[in-house]
Every structure is written in structure tokens, then in C-alpha cells.
C-alpha positions in Angstrom: 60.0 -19.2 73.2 58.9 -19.7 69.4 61.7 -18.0 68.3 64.0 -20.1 70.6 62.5 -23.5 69.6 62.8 -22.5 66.0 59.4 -23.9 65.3 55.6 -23.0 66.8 54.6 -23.7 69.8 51.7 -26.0 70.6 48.2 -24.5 69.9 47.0 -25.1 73.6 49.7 -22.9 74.6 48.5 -19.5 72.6 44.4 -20.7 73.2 45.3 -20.5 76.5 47.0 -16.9 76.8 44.2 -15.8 74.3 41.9 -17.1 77.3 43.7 -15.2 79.8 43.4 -11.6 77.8 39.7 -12.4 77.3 39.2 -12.6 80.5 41.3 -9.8 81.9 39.2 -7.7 79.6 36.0 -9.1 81.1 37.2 -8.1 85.0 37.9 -4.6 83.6 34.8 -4.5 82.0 32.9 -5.5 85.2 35.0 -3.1 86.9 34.0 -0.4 85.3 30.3 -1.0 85.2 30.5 -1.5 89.3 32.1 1.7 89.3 29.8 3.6 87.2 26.8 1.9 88.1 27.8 2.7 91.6 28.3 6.2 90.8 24.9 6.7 89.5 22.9 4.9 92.4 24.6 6.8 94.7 23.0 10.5 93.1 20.1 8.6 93.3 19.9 7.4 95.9 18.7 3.9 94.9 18.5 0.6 97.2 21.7 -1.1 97.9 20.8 -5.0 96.5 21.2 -3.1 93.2 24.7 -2.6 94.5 25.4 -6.3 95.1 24.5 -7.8 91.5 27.4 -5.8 90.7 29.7 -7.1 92.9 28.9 -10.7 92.3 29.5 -10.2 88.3 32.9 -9.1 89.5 33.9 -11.4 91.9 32.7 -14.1 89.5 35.2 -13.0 86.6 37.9 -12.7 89.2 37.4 -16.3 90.0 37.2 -16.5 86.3 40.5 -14.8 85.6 42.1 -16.8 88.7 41.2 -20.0 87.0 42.2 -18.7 83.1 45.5 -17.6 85.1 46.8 -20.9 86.4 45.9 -22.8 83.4 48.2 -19.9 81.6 51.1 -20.3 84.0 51.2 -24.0 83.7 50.8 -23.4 79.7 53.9 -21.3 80.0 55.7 -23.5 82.4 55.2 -26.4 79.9 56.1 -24.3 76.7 59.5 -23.1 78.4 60.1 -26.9 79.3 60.0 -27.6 75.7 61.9 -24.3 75.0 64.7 -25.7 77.6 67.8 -28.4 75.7 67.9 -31.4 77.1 
């Protein structure tokens, strides 16, 4: 859309998308720490309210990512309004 405008794009607009990756990243992250963690209580044979912490990290960066998500769509919905000639 830069390269169509011919000039940069407001800085909201890449903050935004930056926000988006960041938090994608963190949902992996939790993802992969549910998964291992999971993996490892289940040799052991630990209690399952260890399970649950994990679980609520994740579902709190989903919401997380939900919420950078929409603010990123509307970003680029506004940045390809300003891309668009009049």
C-alpha cells in the first residue's frame, strides 16, 4: 500500500501489525509450554490444577491476539482507504 500511495503510511498502521506479530509469537509461545508442560506431568503423573494454569495463559493470549487482530484489520482497512483514489 506504501508503494501504491507513493509516500509512508501512518505510524499507527505498522505499530499496529508489529502488535499483531508480537502477539502471535506469544500464543505460540504459550502453546508450546502447554504442550511440553503437559507432556511432562503426564510421565509424572502430577495433579491436574497444574494443568489448568496452562490453559488459562493460553486462552488469555488468544483473547490477546483476538483483540491485537481486529485493531490490525481495521488498521489495514483504513490504510487501503487511503491507498484507494478518490
Amino acid at each position: 500500500m506504501e508503494r501504491l500511495r507513493s509516500s509512508p503510511l501512518h505510524a499507527n498502521i505498522s505499530t499496529a501489525l508489529d502488535k499483531h506479530l508480537e502477539v502471535i509469537h506469544v500464543v505460540q509461545s504459550r502453546r508450546k509450554d502447554e504442550i511440553v508442560n503437559a507432556s511432562n506431568r503426564q510421565r509424572q503423573g502430577a495433579p491436574r490444577c497444574q494443568d489448568d494454569r496452562d490453559v488459562f495463559a493460553l486462552a488469555l493470549a488468544i483473547k490477546e491476539m483476538s483483540v491485537a487482530t481486529r485493531k490490525a484489520r481495521t488498521t489495514l482497512w483504513c490504510a487501503l482507504q487511503m491507498t484507494l483514489p478518490k
